[in-house]
C-alpha positions in Angstrom: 17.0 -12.5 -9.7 14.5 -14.6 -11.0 11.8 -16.7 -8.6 11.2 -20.4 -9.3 8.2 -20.8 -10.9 4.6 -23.2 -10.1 2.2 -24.8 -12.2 -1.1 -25.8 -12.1 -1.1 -28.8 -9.8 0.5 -26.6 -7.2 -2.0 -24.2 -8.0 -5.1 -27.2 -7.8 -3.4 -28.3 -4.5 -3.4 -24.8 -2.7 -7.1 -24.2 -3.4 -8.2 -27.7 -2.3 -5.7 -27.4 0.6 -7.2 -24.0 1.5 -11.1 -24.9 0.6 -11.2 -28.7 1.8 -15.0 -28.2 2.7 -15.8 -28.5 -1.3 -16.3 -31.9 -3.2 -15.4 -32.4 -6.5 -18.8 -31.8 -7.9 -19.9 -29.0 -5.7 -19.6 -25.4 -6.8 -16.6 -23.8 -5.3 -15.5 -20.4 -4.8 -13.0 -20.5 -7.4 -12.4 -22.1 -10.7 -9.0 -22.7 -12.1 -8.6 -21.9 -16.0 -5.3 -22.3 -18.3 -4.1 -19.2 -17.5 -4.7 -18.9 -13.3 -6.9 -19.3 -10.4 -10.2 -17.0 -10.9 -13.0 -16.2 -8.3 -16.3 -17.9 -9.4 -18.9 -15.7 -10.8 -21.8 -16.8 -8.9 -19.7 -15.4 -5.6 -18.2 -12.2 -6.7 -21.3 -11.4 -8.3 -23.2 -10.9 -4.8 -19.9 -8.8 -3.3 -19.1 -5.2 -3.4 -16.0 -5.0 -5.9 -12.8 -4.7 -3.3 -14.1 -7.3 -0.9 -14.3 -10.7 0.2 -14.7 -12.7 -3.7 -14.6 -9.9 -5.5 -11.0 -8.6 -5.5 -7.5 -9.6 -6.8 -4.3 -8.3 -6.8 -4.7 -6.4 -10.0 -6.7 -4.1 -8.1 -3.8 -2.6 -6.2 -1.7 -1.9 -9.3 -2.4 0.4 -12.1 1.6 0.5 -13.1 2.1 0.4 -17.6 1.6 -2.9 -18.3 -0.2 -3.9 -15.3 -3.6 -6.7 -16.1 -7.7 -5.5 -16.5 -8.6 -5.7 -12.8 -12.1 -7.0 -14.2 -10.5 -9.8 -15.8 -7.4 -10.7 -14.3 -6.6 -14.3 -12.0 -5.9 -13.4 -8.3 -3.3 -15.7 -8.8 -1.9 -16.4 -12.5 -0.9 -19.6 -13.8 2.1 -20.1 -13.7 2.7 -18.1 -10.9 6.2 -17.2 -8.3 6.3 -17.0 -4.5 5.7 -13.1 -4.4 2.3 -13.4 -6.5 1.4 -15.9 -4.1 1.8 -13.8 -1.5 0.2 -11.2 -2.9 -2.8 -12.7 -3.5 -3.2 -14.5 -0.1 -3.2 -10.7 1.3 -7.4 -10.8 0.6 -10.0 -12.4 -1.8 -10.5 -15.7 -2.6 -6.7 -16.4 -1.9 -7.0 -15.2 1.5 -8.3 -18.6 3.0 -5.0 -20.2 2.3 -3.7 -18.1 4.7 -6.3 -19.1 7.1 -5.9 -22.5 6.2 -2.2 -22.4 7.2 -3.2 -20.5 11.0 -0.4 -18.9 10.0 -0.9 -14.7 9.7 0.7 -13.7 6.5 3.6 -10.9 7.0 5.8 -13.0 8.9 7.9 -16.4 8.2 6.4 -19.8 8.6 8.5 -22.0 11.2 9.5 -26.0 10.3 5.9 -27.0 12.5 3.8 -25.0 10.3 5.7 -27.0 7.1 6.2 -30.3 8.6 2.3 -30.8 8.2 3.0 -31.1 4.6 4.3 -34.5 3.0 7.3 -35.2 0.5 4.7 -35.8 -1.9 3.4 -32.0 -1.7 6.9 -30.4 -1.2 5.9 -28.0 -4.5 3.3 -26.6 -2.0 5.3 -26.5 1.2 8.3 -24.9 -1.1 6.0 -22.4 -2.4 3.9 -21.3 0.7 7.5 -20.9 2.4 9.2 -18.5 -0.1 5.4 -16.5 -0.5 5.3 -16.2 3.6 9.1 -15.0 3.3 8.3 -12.6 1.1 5.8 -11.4 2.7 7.4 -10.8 5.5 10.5 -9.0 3.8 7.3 -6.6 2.0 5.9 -6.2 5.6 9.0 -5.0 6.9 9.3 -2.4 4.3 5.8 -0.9 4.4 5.0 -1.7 8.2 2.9 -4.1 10.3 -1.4 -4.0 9.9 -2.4 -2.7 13.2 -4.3 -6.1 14.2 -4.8 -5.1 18.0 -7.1 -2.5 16.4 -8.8 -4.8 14.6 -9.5 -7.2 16.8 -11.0 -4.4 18.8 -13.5 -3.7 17.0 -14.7 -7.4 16.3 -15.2 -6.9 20.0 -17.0 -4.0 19.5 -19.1 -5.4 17.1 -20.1 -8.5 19.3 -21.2 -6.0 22.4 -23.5 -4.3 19.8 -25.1 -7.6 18.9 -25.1 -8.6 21.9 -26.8 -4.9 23.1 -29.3 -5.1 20.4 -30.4 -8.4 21.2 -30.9 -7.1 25.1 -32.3 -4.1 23.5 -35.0 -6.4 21.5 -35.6 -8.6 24.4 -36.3 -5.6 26.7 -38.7 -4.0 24.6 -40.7 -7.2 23.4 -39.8 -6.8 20.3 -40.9 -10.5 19.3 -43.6 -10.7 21.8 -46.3 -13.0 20.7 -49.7 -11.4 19.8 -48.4 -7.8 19.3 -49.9 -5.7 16.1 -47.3 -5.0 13.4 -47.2 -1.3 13.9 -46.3 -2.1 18.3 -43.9 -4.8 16.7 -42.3 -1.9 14.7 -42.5 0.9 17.5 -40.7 -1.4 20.4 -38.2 -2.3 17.5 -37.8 1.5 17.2 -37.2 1.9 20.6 -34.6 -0.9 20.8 -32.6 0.8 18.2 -32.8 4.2 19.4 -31.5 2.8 23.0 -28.3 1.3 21.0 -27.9 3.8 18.3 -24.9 5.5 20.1 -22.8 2.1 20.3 -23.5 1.1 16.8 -22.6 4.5 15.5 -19.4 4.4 16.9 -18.8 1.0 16.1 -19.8 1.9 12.2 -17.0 4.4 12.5 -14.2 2.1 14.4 -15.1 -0.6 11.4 -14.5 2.1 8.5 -11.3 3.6 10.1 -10.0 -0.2 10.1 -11.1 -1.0 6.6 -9.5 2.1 5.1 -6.4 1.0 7.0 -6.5 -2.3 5.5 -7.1 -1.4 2.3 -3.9 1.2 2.5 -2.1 -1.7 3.9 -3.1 -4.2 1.3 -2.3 -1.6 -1.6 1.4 -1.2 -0.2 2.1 -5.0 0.5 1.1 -5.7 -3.6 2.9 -2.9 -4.7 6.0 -3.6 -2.5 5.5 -7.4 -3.7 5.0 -7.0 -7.1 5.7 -3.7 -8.7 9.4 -4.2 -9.2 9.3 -7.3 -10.8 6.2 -5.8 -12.8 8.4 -3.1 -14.0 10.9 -5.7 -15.3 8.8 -7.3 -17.1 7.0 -4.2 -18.7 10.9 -2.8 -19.8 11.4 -6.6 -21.1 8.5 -6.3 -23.1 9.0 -3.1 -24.3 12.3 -3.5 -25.2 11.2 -6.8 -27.2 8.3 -4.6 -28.9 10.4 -1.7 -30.3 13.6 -3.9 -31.7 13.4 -1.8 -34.9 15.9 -2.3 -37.5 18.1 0.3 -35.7 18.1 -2.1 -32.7 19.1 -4.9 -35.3 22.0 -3.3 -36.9 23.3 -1.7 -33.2 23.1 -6.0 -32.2 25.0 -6.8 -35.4 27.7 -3.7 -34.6 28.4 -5.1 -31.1 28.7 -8.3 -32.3 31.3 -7.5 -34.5 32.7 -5.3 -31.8 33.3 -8.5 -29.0 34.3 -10.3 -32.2 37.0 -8.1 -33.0 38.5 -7.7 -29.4 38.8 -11.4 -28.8 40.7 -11.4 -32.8 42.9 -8.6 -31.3 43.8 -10.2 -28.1 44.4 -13.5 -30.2 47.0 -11.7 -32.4 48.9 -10.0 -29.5 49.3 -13.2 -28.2 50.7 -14.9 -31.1 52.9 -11.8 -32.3 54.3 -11.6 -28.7 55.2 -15.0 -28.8 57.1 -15.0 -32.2 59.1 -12.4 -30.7 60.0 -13.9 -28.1 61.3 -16.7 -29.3 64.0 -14.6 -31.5 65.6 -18.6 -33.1 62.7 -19.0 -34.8 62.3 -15.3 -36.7 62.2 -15.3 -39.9 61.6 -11.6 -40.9 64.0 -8.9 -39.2 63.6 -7.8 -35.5 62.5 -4.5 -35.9 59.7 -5.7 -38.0 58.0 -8.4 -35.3 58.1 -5.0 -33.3 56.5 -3.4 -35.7 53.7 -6.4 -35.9 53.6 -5.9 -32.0 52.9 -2.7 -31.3 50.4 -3.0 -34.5 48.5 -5.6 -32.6 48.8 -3.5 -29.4 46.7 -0.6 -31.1 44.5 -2.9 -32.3 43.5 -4.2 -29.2 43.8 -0.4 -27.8 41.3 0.3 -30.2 38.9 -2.7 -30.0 38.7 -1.9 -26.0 38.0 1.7 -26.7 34.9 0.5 -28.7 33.4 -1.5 -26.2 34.0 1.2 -23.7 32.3 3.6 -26.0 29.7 0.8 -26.5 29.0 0.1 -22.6 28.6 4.4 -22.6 31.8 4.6 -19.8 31.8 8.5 -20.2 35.1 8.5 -17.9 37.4 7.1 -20.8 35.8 8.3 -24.3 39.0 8.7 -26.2 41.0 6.1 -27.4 44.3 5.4 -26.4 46.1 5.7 -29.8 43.7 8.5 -31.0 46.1 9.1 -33.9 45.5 5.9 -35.6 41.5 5.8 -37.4 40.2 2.4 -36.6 41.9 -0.6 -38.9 37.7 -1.8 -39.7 36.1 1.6 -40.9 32.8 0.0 -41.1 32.0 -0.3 -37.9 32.6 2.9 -37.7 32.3 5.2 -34.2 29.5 3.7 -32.2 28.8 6.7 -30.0 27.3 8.1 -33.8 24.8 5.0 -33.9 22.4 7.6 -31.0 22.7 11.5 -29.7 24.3 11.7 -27.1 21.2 13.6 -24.8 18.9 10.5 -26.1 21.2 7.8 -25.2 21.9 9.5 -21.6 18.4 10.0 -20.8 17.8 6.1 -21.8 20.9 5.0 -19.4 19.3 7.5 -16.9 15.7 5.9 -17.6 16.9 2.0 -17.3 19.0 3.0 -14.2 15.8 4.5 -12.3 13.5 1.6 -13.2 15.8 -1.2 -12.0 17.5 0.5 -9.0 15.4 2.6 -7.7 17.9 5.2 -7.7 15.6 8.4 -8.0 14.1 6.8 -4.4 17.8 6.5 -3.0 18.5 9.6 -4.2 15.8 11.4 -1.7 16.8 9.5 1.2 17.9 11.3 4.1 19.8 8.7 5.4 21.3 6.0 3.5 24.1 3.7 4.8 27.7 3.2 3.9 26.8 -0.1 2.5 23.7 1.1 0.6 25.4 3.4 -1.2 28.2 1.4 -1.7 26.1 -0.9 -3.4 24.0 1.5 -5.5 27.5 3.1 -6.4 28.2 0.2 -7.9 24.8 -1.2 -9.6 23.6 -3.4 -7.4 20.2 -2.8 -5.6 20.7 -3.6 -1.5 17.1 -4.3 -0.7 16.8 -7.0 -4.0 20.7 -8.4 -3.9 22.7 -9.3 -0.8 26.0 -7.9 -0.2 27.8 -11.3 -0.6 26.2 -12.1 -4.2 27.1 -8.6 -5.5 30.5 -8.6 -4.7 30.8 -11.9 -6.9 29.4 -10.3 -10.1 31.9 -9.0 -11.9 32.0 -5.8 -14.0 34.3 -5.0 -17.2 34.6 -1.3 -16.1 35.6 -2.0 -12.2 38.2 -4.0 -11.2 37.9 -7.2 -8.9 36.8 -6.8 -5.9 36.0 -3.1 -6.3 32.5 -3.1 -4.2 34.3 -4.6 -1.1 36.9 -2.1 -1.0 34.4 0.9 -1.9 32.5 -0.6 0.8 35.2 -0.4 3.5 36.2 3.3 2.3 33.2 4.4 2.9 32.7 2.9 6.3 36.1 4.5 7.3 34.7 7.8 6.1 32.2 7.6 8.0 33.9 7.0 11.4 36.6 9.8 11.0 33.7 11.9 9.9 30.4 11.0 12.3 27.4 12.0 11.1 24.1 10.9 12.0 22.6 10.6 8.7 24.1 11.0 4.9 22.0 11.0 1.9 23.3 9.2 -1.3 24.4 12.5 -2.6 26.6 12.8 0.3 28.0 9.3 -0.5 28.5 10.2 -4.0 30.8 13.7 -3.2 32.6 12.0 -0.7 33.6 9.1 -3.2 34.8 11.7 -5.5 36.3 13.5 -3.1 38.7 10.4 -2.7 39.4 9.9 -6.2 37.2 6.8 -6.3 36.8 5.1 -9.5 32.5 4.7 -9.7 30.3 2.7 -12.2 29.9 5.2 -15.1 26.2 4.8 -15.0 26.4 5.4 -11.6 28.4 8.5 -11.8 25.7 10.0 -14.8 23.1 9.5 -12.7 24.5 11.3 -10.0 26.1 13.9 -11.6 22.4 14.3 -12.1 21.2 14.5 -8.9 24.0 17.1 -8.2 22.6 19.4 -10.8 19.4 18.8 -9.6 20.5 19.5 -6.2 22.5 22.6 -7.1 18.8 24.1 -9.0 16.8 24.1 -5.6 17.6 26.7 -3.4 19.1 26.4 -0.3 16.8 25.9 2.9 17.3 28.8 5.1 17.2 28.3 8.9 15.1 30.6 11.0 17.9 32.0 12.9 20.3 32.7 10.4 22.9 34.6 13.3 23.3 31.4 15.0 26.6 29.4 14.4 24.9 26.1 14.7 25.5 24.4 11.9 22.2 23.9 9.2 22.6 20.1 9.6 21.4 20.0 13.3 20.0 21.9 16.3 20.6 22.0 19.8 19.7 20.7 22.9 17.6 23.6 24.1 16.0 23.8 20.8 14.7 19.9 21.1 13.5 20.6 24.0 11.6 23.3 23.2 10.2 21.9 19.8 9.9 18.1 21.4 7.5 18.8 24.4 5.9 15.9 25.7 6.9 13.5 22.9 7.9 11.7 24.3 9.9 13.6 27.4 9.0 17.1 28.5 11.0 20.2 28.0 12.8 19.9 31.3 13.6 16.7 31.0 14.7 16.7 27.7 18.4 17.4 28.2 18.6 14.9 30.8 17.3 11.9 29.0 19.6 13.5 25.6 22.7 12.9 27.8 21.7 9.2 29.7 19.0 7.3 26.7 21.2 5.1 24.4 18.4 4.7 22.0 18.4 9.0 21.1 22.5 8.5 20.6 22.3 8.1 16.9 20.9 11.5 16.5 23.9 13.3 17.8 25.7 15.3 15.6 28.1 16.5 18.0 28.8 16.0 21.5 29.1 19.3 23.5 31.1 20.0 26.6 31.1 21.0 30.1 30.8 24.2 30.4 31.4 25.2 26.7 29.3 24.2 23.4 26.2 22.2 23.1 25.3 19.6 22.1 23.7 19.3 18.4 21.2 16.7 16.9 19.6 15.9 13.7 15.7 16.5 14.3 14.7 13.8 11.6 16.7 10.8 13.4 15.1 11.9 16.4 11.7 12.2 15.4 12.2 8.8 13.6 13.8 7.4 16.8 10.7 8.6 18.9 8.0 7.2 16.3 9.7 3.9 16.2 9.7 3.4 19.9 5.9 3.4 20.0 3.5 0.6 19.8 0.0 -0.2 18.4 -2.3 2.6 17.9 0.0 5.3 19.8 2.2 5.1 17.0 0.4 6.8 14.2 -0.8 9.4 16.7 3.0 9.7 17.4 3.2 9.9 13.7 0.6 12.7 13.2 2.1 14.8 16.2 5.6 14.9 15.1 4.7 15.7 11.4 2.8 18.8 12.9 6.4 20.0 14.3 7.8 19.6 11.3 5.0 21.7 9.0 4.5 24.4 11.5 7.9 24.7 13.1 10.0 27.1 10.7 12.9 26.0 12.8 12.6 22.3 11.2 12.2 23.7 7.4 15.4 22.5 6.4 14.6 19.0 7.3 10.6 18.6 5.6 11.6 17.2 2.7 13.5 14.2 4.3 10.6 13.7 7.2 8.1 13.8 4.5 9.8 10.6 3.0 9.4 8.6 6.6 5.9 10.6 7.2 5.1 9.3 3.5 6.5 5.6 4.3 4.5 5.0 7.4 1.2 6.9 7.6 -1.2 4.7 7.9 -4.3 7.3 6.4 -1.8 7.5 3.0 -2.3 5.4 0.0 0.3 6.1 -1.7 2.7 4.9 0.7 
């Protein structure tokens, strides 16, 4: 879905909003050109590249198509809500943030936009959809740990404030001193402090390289998708060859001929029913009928063939050729393997699928969704089930929705991947997009290549998918409960429930869980900066715990998502 665009007065009216102190003639730290909002030479020439003046979003990408970081706008002209965002994150672009006392990753309420007038609605519209969006990224990639932060600007003021007590002690500016006593009580004063502003060096580094991992996920999660978009646009634009012509030219003459055919049905149907007004025999305005019936037969086949619905590839009258030869069969028009691994490309790139696809847990809806072509993180639910699809019938996502759902509560599981989904789908004899169904089938082989995980005790009857109560408590010491009151808290704490696999009984079997809920139960219960130690502990269980092998790959993908010391994240 396409994001409303701003010009340049919007543009103009953010920077003065955000850098009021500057007159019209004064030098300012930004200068806006044709094309976007740039940082002025004269101050990103005296900072480090990556800080303060001297960095823009560009410097976070790095995708095909992506601009020069040396010579790209932090903020383009014209420009949507989610570059906004993106470049209020740092840089020049940051002070609108600042300007609006408003931290970015969360919405703005009506106070923060009631400041703004009728008059400068393009401004209040646009800082309200870029804060929104934001937020939406910062829920996806996590929050910036500010309590951290904001420790060590305090940090930072007790060394200042040391090293002045450390200066004052000594006589460091003592009137009348030589140079060389200046310089030895200086010495002195820094050797009495050097402790503190070592460790406050350190604390400042550990931030910044959180902030910079922060900041790279927030642009990427902001702009890559739509970046990707656009790149596919383009490149589909550069490589419309004359083969890409004459393909256009054959589908057009394809949708041209089914709307002839249906056109014809209609009309031959009529004459024959209305039998007063034949004027040929009977049997021969059957004939005509069941003529136009093949043709439409025929002309729906093509477009089926066309759209690459691999589910119905034969024609329904196969014995008749097709009445306009020069169209001819379009599947010809491109291999078979090239054309799949294009459909397979496209579907990837706008979906997201091969992400889905190693999911360890992905929801009813989700994959109801994705079954069906619609990405449930870009798309609600309501606008999808309005598009409509030739290959699906009406309504089909909100009925593959609710079969799912029902799957899922006469067979409980904690977690099921897409895969899962997909084979349970079949498995009912659903009717799935055929792009859907290609990619998966996919996935399956994919799937079926890696060899089974094999648990450590391979006698046990437990099932592969979970482990038992004594076995959490063994491998979950002291995070957060310790072994021996591990069951306890397993049987009574609503917020562990969702990892149960099973529920044991009195006397007989145990109860089972899925390790990865848990662990991402436990991790999400923490706060501040016990979470990523949370993090770091419960990814050591999982490497070094042979017990847990058959459940690395799926932690990896929540250790990946959330560890703050990974830039790829």
């Amino acid at each position: 879905m396409s994001q409303r665009l701003y010009d340049s007065a919007t543009a103009e009216a953010l920077m003065k909003f955000a850098y009021p102190e500057y007159g019209e003639q004064d030098l300012k730290p930004y200068e806006i050109k044709e094309n976007g909002v740039y940082a002025t030479e004269a101050f990103r020439d005296v900072c480090q590249p990556g800080t303060v003046f001297n960095w823009t979003p560009a410097d976070e990408m790095g995708w095909p198509g992506s601009p020069n970081p040396d010579t790209a706008p932090f903020l383009p002209i014209s420009f949507d809500a989610a570059q906004l965002a993106a470049a209020m994150i740092d840089g020049s672009g940051q002070s609108i943030a600042h300007a609006m006392e408003h931290r970015l990753g969360y919405p703005l309420d009506d106070e923060a936009l009631n400041r703004f007038s009728d008059r400068m609605r393009w401004m209040r519209d646009a800082l309200a959809e870029a804060y929104a969006m934001a937020a939406n990224a910062q829920s996806v990639v996590g929050e910036f740990d500010h309590d951290q932060e904001a420790l060590v600007h305090t940090m930072a003021q007790q060394f200042d404030d040391a090293n002045g007590q450390a200066n004052t002690r000594e006589g460091v500016f003592q009137q009348g001193i030589t140079p060389a006593e200046a310089s030895a009580r200086r010495a002195r004063a820094v050797a009495s402090v050097a402790d503190l502003n070592d460790q406050t060096k350190r604390e400042q580094a550990a931030v910044a390289d959180k902030w910079k991992v922060w900041r790279k996920a927030m642009v990427r999660q902001l702009l890559w998708a739509d970046n990707r978009r656009s790149y596919i646009a383009r490149r589909l634009e550069e490589t419309q060859t004359d083969e890409y012509k004459k393909l256009k030219l054959v589908a057009d003459a394809v949708f041209e001929r089914l709307e002839k055919a249906k056109l014809k049905l209609e009309r031959r149907q009529a004459i024959l029913n209305s039998p007063e007004s034949l004027c040929v025999p009977v049997h021969v305005a059957e004939a005509d009928v069941e003529k136009a019936k093949r043709e439409l037969a025929e002309a729906e086949h093509e477009i089926r063939v066309m759209r690459g619905d691999f589910g119905d590839s034969e024609p329904i009258y196969t014995a008749l050729a097709p009445t306009q030869s020069a169209i001819g069969d379009l599947s010809d028009m491109k291999k078979e393997p090239e054309r799949q691994a294009e459909q397979f490309w496209f579907q990837s790139a706008f979906l997201d699928l091969e992400h889905w696809a190693a999911l360890a847990d992905v929801s009813a809806r989700e994959a109801a969704m994705l079954l069906c072509l619609h990405h449930p993180t870009k798309e609600t639910f309501e606008d999808a089930k309005t598009t409509m699809r030739p290959d699906l019938p009406d309504g089909h996502l909100e009925r593959l929705d609710r079969r799912l759902a029902d799957y899922a509560a006469q067979n409980p599981r904690p977690c099921r991947s897409l895969l899962d989904w997909y084979k349970a789908a079949r498995e009912m004899q659903i009717r799935l997009a055929p792009e859907a169904v290609s990619f998966m089938e996919y996935v399956t082989a994919q799937s079926n290549a890696t060899p089974a995980p094999v648990v450590a005790d391979s006698t046990s009857n437990v099932p592969v998918d979970s482990i038992t109560t004594a076995q959490v408590a063994a491998i979950f010491d002291a995070l957060p409960y310790t072994a021996e009151n591990w069951p306890r808290r397993l049987s009574d704490t609503k917020w562990l429930k969702p990892a149960q696999v099973a529920l044991g009984a009195a006397g007989g079997a145990t109860s089972l869980w899925c390790p990865v809920t848990l662990a991402q139960r436990i991790h999400g219960r923490q706060q501040g900066a016990a979470k990523q130690k949370t993090l770091e502990a419960l990814n050591r269980k999982f490497k070094g715990n042979p017990v847990l092998a058959p459940w690395r790959t799926a932690w990896d993908e929540h250790y990946n998502m959330f560890n703050d010391a990974d830039g790829n994240h």
